[in-house]
C-alpha positions as a Python dict, from the first residue, in 0.01 Angstrom:
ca = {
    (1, 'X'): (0, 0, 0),
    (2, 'X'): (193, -68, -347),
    (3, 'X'): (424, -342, -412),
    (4, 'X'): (775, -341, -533),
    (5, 'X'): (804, -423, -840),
    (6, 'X'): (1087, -671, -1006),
    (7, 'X'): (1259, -339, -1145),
    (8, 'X'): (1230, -144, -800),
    (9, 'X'): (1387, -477, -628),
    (10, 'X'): (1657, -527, -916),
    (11, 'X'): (1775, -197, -888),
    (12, 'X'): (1800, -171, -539),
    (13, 'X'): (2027, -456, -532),
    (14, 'X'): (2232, -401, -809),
    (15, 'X'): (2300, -25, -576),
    (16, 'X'): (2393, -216, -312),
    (17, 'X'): (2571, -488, -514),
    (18, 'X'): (2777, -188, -636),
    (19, 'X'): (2850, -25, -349),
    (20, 'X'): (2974, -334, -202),
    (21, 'X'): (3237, -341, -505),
    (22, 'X'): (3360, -32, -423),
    (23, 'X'): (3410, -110, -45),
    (24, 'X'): (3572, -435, -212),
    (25, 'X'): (3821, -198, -436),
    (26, 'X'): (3876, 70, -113),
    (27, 'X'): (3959, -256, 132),
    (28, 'X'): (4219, -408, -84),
    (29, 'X'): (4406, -116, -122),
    (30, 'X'): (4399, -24, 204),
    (31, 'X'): (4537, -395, 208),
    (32, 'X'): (4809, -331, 3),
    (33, 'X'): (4879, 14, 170),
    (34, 'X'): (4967, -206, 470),
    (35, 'X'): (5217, -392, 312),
    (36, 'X'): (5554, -351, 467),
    (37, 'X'): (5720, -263, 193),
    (38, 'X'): (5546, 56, 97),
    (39, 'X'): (5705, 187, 446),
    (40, 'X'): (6021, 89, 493),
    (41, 'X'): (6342, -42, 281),
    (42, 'X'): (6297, -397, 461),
    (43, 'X'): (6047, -654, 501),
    (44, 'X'): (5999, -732, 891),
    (45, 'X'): (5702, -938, 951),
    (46, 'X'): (5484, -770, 1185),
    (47, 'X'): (5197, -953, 1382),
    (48, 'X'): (4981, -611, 1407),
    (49, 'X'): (5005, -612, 1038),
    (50, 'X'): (4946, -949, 988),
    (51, 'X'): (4673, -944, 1197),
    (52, 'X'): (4490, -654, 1052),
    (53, 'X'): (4535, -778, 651),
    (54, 'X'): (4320, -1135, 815),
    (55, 'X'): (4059, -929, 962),
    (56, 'X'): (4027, -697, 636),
    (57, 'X'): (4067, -1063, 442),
    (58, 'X'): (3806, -1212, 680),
    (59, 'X'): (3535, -918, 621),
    (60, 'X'): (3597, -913, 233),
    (61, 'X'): (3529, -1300, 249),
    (62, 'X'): (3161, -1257, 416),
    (63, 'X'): (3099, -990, 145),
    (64, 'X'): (3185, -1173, -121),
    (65, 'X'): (3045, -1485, -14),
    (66, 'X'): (2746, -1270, 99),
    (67, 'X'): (2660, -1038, -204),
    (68, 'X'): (2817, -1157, -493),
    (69, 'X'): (2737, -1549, -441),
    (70, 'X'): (2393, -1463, -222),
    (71, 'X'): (2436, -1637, 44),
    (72, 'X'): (2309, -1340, 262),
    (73, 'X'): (1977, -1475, 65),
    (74, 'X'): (2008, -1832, 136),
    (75, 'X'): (1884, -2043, 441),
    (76, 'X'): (2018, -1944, 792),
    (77, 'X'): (2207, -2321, 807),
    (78, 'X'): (2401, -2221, 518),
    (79, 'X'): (2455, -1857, 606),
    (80, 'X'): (2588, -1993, 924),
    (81, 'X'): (2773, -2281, 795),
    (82, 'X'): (2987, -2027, 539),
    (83, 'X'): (3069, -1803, 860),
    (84, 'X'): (3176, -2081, 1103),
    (85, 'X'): (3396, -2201, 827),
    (86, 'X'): (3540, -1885, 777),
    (87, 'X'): (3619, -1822, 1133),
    (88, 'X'): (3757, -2206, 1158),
    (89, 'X'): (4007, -2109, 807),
    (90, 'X'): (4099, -1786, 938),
    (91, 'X'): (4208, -1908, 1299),
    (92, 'X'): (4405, -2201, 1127),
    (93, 'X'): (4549, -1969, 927),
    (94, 'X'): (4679, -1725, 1182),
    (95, 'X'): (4721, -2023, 1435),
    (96, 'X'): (4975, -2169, 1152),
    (97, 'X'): (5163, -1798, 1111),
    (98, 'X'): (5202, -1769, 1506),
    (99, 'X'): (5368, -2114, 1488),
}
C-alpha cells in the first residue's frame, strides 16, 4: 500500500479546485441567461425567476465558501455554522422580496 504523496494530493485538488471554477463560470451565466431582460422588451419581476437566481446564488455560495476558502476542510462546527448562516441570509433575503 503506497501513500499519496504532497504532489499526488496537490494536484488532485487543484483538478477539482478547477472544475469547480468552471461550474462557477457555467452557473453565473446561466444566471444572467435568466435575467428578464434577455427575453422580453420589459422588466416584470417574476417570483419563479427570482426564486431560481437564490437557489443558483445559494449553491455558488457553499462552493465558494467550500473550495476556494476550505471550509469543506475545516471542523464540522464551522462547516455547519457557514451553511445555517447561509440558509438564515438567503430566507431573509427572499422573506424581504416577498414582502
Amino acid at each position: 500500500m503506497t501513500n499519496p504523496t504532497d504532489s499526488t494530493i496537490r494536484s488532485t485538488s487543484g483538478r477539482t479546485v478547477t472544475w469547480v471554477w468552471l461550474i462557477l463560470v457555467a452557473i453565473t451565466i446561466g444566471s444572467w441567461w435568466l435575467a428578464p431582460a434577455h427575453h422580453a422588451a420589459g422588466l416584470q419581476p417574476s417570483v419563479v425567476i427570482t426564486t431560481a437566481v437564490l437557489v443558483i446564488t445559494f449553491i455558488k455560495s457553499r462552493l465558494i465558501i467550500g473550495y476556494f476558502m476550505e471550509v469543506r476542510t475545516a471542523p464540522r462546527w464551522l462547516r455547519m455554522a457557514t451553511d445555517s448562516w447561509l440558509a438564515v441570509l438567503f430566507i431573509a433575503v427572499f422573506v424581504i422580496y416577498l414582502v
